[in-house]
C-alpha positions in Angstrom: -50.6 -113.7 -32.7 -49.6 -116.8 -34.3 -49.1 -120.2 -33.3 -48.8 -123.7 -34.4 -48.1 -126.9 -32.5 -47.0 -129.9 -33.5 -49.3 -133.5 -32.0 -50.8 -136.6 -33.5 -52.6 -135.8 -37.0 -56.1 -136.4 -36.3 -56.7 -133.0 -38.1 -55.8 -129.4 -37.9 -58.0 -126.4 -36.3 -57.9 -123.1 -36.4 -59.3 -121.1 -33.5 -59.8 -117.3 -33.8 -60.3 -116.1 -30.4 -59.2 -112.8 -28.6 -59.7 -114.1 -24.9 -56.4 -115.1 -24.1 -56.9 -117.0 -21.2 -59.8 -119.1 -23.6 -57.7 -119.4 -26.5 -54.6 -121.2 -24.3 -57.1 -123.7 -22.0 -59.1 -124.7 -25.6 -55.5 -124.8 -27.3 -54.1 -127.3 -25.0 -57.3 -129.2 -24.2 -57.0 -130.1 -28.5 -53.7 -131.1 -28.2 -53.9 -133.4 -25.4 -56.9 -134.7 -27.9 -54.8 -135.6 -30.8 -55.4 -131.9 -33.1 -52.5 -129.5 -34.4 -53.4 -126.0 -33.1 -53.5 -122.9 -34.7 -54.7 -119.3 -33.3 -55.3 -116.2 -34.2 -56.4 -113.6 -32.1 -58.3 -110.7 -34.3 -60.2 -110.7 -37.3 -58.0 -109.8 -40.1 -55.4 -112.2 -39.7 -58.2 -115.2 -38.7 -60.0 -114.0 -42.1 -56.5 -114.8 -43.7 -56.3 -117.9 -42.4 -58.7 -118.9 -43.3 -58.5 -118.1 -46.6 -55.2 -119.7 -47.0 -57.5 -123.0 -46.7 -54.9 -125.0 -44.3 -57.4 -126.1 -41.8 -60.3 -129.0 -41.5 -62.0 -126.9 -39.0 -62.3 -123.3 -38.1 -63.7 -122.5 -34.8 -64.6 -118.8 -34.9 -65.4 -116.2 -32.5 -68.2 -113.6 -33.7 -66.6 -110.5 -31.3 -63.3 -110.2 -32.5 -60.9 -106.9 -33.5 -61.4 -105.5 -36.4 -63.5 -108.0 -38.4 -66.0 -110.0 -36.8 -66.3 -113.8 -37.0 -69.9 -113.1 -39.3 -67.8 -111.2 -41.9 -64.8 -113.8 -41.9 -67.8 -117.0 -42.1 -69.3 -115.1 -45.2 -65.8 -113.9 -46.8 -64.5 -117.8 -46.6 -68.1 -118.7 -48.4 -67.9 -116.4 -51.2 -64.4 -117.6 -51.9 -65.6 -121.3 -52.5 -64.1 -122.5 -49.1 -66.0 -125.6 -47.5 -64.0 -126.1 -44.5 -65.7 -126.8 -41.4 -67.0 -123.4 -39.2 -68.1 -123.8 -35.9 -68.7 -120.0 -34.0 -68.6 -119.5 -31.1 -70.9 -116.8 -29.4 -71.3 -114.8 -26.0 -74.5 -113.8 -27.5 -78.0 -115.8 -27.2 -80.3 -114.4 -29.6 -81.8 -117.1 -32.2 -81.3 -114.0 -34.5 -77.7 -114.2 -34.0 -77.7 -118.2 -34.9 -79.5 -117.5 -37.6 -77.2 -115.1 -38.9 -74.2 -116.7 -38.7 -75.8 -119.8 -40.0 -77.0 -117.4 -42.8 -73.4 -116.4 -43.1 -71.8 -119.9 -43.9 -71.1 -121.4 -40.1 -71.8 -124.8 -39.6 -72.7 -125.4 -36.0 -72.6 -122.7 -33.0 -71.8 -122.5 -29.0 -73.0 -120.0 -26.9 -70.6 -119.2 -24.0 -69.8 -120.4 -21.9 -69.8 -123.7 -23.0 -68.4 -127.6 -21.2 -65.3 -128.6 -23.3 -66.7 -131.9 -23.5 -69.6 -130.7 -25.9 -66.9 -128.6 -27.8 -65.2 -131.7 -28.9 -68.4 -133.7 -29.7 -69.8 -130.7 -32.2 -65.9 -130.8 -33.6 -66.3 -134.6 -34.2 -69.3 -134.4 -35.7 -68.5 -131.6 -38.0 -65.0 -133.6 -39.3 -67.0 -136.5 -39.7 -69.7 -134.6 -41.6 -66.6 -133.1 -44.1 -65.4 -136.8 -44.1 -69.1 -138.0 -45.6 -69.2 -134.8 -47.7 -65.9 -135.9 -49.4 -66.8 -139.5 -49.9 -70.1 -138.8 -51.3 -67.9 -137.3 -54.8 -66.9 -140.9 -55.0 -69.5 -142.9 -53.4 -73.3 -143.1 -53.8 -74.5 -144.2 -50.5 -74.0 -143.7 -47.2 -74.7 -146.4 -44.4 -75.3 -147.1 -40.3 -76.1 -150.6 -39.5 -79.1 -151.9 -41.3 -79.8 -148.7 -42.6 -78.7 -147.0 -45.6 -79.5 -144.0 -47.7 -79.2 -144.3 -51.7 -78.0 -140.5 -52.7 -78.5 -141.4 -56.5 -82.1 -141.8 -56.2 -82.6 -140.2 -52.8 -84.4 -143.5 -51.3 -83.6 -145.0 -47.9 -83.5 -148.6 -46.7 -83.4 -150.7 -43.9 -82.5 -154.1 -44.2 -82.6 -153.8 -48.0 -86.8 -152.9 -47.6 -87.3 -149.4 -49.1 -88.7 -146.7 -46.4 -91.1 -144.6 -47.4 -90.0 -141.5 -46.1 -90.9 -137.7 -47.5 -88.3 -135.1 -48.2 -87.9 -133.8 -44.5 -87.9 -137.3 -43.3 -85.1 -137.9 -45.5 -82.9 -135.1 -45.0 -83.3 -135.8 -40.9 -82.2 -139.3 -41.2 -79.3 -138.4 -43.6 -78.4 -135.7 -41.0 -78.5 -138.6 -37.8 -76.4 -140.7 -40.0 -73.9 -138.0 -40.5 -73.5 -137.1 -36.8 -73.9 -141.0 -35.6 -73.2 -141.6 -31.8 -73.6 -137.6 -31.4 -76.0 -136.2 -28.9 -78.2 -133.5 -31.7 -80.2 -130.2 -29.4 -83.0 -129.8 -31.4 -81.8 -126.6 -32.3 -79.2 -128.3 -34.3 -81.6 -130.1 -36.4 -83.6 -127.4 -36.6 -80.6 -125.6 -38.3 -79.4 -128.2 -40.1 -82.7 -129.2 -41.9 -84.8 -126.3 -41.5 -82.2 -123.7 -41.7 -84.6 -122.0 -39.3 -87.3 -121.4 -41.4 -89.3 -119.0 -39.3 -92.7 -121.2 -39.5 -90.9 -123.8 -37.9 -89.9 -124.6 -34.4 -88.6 -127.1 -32.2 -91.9 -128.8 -31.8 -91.6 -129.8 -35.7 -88.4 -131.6 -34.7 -90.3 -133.9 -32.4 -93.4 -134.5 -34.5 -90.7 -135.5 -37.6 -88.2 -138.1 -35.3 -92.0 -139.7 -34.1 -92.5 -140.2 -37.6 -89.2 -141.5 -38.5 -89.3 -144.0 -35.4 -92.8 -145.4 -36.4 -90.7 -146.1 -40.1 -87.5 -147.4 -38.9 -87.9 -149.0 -35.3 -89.1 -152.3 -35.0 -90.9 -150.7 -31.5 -91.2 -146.9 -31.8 -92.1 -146.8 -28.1 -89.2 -148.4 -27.0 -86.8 -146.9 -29.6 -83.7 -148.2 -29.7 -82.2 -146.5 -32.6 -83.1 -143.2 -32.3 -82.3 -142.5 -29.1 -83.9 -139.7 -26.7 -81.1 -138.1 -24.7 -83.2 -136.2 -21.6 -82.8 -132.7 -21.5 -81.4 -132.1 -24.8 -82.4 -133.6 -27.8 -81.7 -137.0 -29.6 -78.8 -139.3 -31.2 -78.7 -141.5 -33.0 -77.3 -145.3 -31.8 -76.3 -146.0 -27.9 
């Protein structure tokens, strides 16, 4: 099945679902947001799709008819498509992250999941694709007083160079990217680590103490790195 509504063009998203009753509530929930809607409900015609590279973001179940959401992630990779895949998952495992991360996804939700998170990791991931594309004709990227020269890889705040290392550097790039979004430390885990198996979530904290002592004017009392209880950190109020 097939569909395609019309709304406000904030951006259009695929979903390749088989659960009915999922596919319709997340369907109309993105409309009322501002997104065109597309579905699919099994893997072949998802995997074409996709590959007909209509979409700014895919959101793709990993149990699905006939060809899994894995398969359809790596297929869309190994045809040169960038757009935007966020899996969703009934499954738990880290191995099964790690996997579809491996695979090409971007971001993941294990189900069930609150809507409201949903849309944040769908934010973040279009606004992610929006810094991707502007970095092809831009050479820095900015938040505040803080801004990250990609030419020569430095970071500044208030035009003072930071001395930062590599990880250091590819953390704060990732906070500026996902600005205003609550991160797990999974994500960043993910995102920078690409869950390197001598790393863990501890190595998240011990790197965002570090960048606060570089960037905050009172790492104790942070106030631009922000700790958000019970999940992770964002960056900004």
């Amino acid at each position: 099945m097939n569909s395609t509504r019309e709304a406000t063009a904030e951006g259009r998203i695929l979903i390749v679902e088989d659960d009915a009753a999922l596919l319709l509530a997340l369907s109309d929930r993105l409309e009322r947001e501002g997104y065109r809607v597309d579905s699919a409900t099994d893997g072949d015609q998802g995997a074409q799709m996709v590959a007909d590279g209509n979409h700014d973001l895919v959101i793709l179940d990993v149990m699905l008819p006939f060809k899994n959401g894995f398969e359809i992630a790596r297929e869309a990779r190994t045809d040169g498509l960038d757009v935007p895949i966020l899996m969703l998952t009934a499954r738990g495992e880290v191995t099964d992250r790690v996997v579809g991360l491996e695979f090409g996804a971007d971001d993941y939700l294990t189900k069930p999941f609150e809507f409201i998170e949903l849309l944040a990791r769908i934010q973040a991931l279009l606004r992610r694709a929006e810094f991707k594309s502007a970095k092809a004709g831009a050479h820095t990227i900015e938040y505040g007083d803080l801004r990250i020269d990609l030419r020569s890889a430095q970071a500044f705040r208030k035009d003072e160079p930071l001395a930062l290392s590599s990880k250091e550097m590819q953390l704060l790039q990732y906070f500026i990217e996902n600005a205003g979004v609550a991160l797990t430390r999974d994500n960043l885990l993910g995102a920078v680590w690409g869950y390197d198996s001598s790393t863990n979530t501890r190595t998240v904290d011990v790197h965002v103490g570090r960048l606060r002592q570089k960037l905050e004017d009172e790492p104790n009392s942070p106030q631009l790195i922000i700790t958000v209880r019970g999940l992770g950190y964002r960056l900004g109020q």
